[in-house]
C-alpha positions in Angstrom: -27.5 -28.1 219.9 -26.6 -25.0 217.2 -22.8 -25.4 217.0 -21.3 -21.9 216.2 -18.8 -24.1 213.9 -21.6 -24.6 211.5 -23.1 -20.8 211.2 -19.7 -19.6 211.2 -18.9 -21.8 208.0 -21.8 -20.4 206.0 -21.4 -18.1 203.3 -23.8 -15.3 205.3 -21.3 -15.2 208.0 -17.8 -14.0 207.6 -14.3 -15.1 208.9 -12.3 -12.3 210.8 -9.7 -11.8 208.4 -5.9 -9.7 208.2 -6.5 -6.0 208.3 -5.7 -5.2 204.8 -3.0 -2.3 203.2 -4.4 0.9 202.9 -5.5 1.3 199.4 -3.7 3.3 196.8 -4.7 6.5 196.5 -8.6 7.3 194.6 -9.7 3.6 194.7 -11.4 2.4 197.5 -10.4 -0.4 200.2 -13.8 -1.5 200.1 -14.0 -1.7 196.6 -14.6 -5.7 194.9 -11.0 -6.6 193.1 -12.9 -6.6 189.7 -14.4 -3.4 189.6 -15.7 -0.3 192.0 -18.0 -1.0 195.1 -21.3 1.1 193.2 -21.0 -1.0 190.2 -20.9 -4.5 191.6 -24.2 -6.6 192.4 -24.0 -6.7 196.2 -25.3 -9.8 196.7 -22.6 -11.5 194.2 -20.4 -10.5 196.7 -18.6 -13.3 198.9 -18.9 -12.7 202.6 -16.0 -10.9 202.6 -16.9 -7.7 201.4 -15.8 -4.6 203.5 -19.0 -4.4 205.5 -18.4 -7.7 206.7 -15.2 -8.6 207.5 -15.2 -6.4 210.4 -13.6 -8.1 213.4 -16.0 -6.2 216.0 -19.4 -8.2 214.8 -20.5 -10.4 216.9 -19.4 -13.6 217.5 -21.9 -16.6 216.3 -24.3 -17.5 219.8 -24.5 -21.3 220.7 -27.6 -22.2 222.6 -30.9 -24.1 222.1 -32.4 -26.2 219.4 -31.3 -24.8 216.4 -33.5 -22.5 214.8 -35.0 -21.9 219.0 -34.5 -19.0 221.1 -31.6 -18.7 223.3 -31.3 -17.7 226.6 -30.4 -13.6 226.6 -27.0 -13.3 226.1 -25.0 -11.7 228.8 -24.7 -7.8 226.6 -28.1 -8.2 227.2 -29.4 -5.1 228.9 -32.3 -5.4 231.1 -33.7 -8.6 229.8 -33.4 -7.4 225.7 -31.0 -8.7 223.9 -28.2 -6.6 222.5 -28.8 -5.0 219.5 -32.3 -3.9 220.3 -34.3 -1.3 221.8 -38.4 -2.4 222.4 -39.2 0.8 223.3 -38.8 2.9 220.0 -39.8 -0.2 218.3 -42.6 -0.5 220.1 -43.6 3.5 219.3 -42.6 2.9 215.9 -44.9 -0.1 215.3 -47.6 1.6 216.3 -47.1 4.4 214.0 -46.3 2.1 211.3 -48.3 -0.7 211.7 -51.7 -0.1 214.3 -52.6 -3.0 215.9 -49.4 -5.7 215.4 -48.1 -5.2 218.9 -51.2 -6.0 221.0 -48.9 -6.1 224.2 -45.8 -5.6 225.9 -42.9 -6.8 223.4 -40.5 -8.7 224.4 -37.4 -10.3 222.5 -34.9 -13.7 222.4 -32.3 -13.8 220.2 -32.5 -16.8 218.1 -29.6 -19.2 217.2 -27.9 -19.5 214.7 -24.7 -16.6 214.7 -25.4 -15.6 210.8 -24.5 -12.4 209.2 -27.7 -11.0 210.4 -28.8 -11.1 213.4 -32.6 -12.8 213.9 -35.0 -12.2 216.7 -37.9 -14.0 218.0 -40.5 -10.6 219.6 -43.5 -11.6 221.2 -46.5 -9.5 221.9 -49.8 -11.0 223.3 -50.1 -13.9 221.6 -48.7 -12.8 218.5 -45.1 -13.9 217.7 -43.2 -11.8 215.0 -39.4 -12.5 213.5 -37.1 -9.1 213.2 -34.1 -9.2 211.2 -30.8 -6.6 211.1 -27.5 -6.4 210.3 -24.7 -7.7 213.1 -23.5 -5.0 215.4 -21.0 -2.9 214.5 -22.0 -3.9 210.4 -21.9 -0.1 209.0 -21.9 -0.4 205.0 -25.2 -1.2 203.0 -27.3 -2.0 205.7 -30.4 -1.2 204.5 -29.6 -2.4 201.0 -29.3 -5.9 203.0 -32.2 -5.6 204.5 -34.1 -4.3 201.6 -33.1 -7.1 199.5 -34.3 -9.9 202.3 -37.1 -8.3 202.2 -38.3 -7.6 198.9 -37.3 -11.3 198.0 -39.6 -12.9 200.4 -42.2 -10.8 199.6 -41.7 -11.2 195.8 -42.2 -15.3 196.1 -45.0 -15.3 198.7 -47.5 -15.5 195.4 -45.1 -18.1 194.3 -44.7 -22.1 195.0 -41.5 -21.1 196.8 -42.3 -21.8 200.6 -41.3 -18.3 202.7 -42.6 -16.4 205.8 -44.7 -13.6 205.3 -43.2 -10.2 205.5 -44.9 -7.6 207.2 -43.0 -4.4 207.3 -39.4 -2.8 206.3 -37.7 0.1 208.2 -35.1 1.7 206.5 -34.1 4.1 209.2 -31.5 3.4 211.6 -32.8 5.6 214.1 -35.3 3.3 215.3 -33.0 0.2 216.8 -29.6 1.3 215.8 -30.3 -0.3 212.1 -32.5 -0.8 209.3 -34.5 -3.9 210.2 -37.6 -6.0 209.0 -40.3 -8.0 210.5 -41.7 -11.1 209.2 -44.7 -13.8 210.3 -43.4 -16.8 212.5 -42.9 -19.8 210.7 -43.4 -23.1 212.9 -41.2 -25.7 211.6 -37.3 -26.8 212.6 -33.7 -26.8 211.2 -32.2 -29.5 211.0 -28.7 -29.2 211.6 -27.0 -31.9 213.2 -26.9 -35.9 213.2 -28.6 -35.1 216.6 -31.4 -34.1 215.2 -31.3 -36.6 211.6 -30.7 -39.7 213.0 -34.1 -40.1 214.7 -36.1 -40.0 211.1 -36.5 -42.9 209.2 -35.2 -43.8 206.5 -38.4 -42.9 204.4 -38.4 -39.3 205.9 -35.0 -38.5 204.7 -35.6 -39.8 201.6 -38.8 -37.5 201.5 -37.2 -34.5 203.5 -34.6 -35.0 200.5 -36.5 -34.9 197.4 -38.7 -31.9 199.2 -35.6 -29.8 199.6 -35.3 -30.4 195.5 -38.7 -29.7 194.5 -38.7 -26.6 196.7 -35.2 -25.3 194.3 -36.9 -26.5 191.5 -39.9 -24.4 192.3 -37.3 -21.3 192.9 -35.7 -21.6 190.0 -38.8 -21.9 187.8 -40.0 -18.7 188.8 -40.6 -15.7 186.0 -37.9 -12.9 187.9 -40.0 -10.6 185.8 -43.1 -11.7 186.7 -42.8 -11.2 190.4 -41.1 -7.7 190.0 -37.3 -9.2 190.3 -36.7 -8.1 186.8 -33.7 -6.0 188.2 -32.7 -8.1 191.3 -29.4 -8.7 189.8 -26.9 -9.2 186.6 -26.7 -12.5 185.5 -24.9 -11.4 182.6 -20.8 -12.2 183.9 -22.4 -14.2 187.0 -20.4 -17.3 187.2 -17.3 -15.1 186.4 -17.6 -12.9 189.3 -18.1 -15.4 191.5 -14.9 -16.2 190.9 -13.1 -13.4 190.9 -14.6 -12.3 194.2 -14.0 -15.3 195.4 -10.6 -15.1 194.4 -9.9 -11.4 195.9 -11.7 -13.1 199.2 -8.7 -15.9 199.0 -6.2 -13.1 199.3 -7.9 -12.1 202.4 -8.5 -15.6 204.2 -5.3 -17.2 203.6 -2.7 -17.5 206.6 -0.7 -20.4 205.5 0.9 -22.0 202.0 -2.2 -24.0 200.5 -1.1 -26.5 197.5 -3.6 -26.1 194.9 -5.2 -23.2 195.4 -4.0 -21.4 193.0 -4.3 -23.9 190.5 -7.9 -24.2 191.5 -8.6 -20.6 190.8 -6.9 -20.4 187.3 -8.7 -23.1 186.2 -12.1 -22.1 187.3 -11.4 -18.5 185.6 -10.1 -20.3 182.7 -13.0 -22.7 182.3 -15.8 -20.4 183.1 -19.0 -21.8 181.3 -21.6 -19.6 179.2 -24.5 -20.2 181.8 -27.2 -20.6 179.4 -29.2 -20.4 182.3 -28.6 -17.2 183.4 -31.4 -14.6 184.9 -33.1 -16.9 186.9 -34.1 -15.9 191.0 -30.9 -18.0 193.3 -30.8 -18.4 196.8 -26.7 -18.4 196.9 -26.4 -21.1 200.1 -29.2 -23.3 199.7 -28.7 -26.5 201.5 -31.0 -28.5 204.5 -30.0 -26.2 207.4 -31.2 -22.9 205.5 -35.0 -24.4 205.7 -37.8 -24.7 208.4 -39.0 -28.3 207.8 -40.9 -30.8 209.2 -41.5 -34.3 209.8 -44.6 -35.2 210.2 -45.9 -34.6 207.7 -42.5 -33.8 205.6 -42.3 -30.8 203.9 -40.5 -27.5 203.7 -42.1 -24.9 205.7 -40.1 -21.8 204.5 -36.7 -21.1 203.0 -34.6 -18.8 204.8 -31.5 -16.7 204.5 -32.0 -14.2 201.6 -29.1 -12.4 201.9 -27.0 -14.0 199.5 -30.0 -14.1 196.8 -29.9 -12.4 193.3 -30.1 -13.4 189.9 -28.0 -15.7 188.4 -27.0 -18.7 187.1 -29.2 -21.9 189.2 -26.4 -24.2 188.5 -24.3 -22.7 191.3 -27.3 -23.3 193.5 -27.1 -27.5 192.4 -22.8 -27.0 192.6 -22.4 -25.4 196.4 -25.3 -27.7 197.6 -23.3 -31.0 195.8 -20.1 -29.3 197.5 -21.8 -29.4 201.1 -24.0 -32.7 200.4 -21.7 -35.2 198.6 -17.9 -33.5 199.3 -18.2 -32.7 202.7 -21.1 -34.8 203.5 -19.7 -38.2 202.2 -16.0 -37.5 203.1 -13.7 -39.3 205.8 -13.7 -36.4 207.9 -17.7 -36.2 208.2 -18.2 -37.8 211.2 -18.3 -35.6 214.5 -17.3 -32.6 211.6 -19.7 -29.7 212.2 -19.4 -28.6 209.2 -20.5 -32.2 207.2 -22.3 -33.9 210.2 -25.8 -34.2 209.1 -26.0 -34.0 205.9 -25.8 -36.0 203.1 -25.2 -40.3 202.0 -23.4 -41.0 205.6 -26.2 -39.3 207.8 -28.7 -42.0 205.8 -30.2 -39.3 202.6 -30.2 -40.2 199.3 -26.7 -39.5 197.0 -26.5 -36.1 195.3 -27.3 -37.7 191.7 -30.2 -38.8 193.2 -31.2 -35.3 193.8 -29.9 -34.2 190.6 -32.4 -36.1 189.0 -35.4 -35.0 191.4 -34.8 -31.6 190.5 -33.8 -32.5 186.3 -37.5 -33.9 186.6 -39.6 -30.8 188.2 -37.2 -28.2 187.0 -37.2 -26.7 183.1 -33.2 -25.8 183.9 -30.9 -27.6 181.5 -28.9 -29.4 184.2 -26.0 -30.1 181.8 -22.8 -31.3 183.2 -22.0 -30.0 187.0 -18.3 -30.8 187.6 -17.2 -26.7 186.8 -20.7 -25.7 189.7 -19.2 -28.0 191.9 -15.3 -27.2 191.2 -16.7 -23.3 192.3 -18.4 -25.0 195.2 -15.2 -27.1 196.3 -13.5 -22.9 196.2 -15.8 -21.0 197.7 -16.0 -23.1 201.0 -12.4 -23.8 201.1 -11.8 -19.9 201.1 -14.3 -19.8 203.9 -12.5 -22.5 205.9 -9.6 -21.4 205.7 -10.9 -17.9 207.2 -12.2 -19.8 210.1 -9.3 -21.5 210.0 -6.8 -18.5 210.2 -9.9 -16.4 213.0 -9.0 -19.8 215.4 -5.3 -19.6 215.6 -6.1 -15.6 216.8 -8.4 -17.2 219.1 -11.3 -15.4 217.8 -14.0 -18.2 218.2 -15.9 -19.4 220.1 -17.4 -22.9 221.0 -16.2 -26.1 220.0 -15.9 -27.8 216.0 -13.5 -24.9 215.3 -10.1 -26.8 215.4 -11.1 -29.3 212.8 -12.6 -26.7 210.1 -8.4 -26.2 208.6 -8.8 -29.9 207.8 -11.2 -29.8 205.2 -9.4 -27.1 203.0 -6.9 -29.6 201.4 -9.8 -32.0 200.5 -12.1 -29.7 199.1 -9.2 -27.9 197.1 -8.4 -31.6 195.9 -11.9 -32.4 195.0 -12.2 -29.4 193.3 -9.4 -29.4 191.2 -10.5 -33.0 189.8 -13.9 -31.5 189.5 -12.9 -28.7 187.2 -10.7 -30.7 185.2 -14.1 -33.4 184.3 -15.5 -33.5 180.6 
């Protein structure tokens, strides 16, 4: 089963944090603490950024197998789920796009509780994906969605596995919010030692090294050659992660946390050159963000966009390491939502085993990754501690969420020795 534990933990989907000051007088609230809001590449941006830390979105949905439709929730309104309406979509698809709706639509919302909101629409026996912002999400909506979408549709030439896109509406008008549809991709997430301990040792081994060559194939990909040329700036990447980071810390915190601090300075301190700058990153990849499958194994798409932009692919190795061997291979692993499933104790390979798939089938210079990781160990223990401060309000929902304050010590720890490595 989805827990909401997990979805809330991932970088697409925010904490509720404090309501902060108002700000001083001709800067912005909503402004990123290292410059103004224009200037700054939205999808640097940790998931904290004023569009998204509203307290009003949505609440992540539990329900069926992950990656399945769930039952309509109860703000459903006549059988659609909230945050829909079929019939202007339905007149607007026909306008847009004659002939994809070839009978009455209907909609589930799918699990998962990310940032933005997926549905699975059905129409004959077509089935189509729509993605929007959460409710009540009011800044840069359609840049969101824009960038999802021009992404996907970038790479589907491209060795990188994604579902087709079929169309992009920028007008709010339609369902309450920009939106796009893309093909239905069969395949499953696997989430949960639920769903990982029934494969073999072989298939995690392959379902492993096929996560790898899949982010090898990303990361390999011309940005200029698929018209991403000016997806991002990768110049300054690796230090505005961590100053955003840092400004989200400010936000999240709601306790005394040894080593934070000390984490932070020496990240910003220590920032490398990233010689490989400018190429296409995902910005959460990890085994839970694809459709795979089993039999045979292989990656069926990559998913969750919204975080993607150009950069340096060495954070991409660092936050995967972070979740795979940190989390994944710590004491508090088992029955954690946020580790269970993933990495050496749920039966995969170690991370430097993947290190060295991807070295082998990528042209990146892999290079030492104790400072990716260190950033890694930061960024999630900003986000857990988020969670961690939205659960003593009492603003979550499902179980998983009482244990998430336990793993900000460790990965503040882990990180701190990581950033201090030769």
């Amino acid at each position: 089963m989805t827990d909401p534990a997990v979805d809330a933990l991932r970088p697409g989907n925010p904490p509720a944090v404090p309501r902060q000051p108002a700000a001083p007088a001709g800067k912005s609230a909503d402004a990123p603490p290292d410059g103004s809001a224009q200037d700054q590449d939205q999808a640097d941006a940790p998931p904290g950024g004023a569009a998204r830390d509203r307290v009003d979105a949505p609440p992540a949905l539990g329900g069926g197998p992950a990656g399945e439709p769930v039952d309509v929730p109860p703000a459903a309104r006549g059988g659609v789920p909230k945050g829909l309406d079929l019939d202007r979509l339905t007149a607007y698809l026909a306008d847009h796009r004659p002939g994809l709706v070839t009978g009455p639509l209907t909609a589930t919302l799918i699990a998962g509780g990310k940032s933005n909101l997926t549905y699975l629409l059905r129409t004959g026996d077509r089935e189509l994906v729509l993605r929007r912002p959460p409710l009540g999400h009011v800044l840069a909506t359609a840049h969101d969605m824009a960038r999802e979408h021009r992404v996907i549709t970038a790479l589907a030439p491209t060795a990188v596995p994604v579902p087709e896109a079929l169309l992009l509406c920028a007008d709010p008008a339609v369902i309450g919010a920009p939106f796009y549809l893309m093909a239905k991709v069969d395949g499953t997430v696997l989430r949960s030692r639920a769903q990982t301990d029934p494969l073999t040792a072989g298939q995690r081994r392959e379902l492993a090294m096929a996560m790898m060559d899949t982010l090898a194939a990303l990361h390999t990909v011309d940005p200029a050659a698929v018209g991403l040329a000016d997806f991002g700036r990768p110049d300054g990447y690796l230090g505005r992660q961590v100053r955003r980071w840092a400004g989200q810390l400010e936000k999240s915190r709601s306790r005394a946390l040894p080593g934070v601090e000390n984490l932070r300075d020496a990240l910003a301190d220590s920032v490398p050159e990233g010689a490989n700058a400018g190429r296409v990153v995902h910005g959460d990849y990890r085994l839970d963000n694809l459709l795979t499958t089993v039999d045979p194994v292989a990656v069926r798409a990559v998913l969750d966009w919204e975080m993607a932009t150009l950069g340096d692919p060495l954070a991409d190795l660092g936050l995967l390491l972070t979740y795979w061997d940190v989390l994944g291979d710590s004491d508090l692993a088992e029955g954690n939502p946020v580790a269970d499933g993933l990495g050496p104790r749920a039966g995969f390979p170690t991370g430097a085993e993947l290190i060295d798939r991807y070295a082998g089938r990528s042209d990146v210079d892999v290079g030492p990754l104790h400072w990716h990781v260190a950033l890694g160990c930061f960024k999630l223990a900003v986000i857990c501690e988020g969670i961690h401060y939205r659960h003593t309000l009492g603003q979550t929902l499902g179980g998983g969420f009482d244990r998430i304050g336990e793993l900000v010590d460790p990965l503040v720890e882990h990180g701190l020795h990581a950033v201090r490595e030769r």
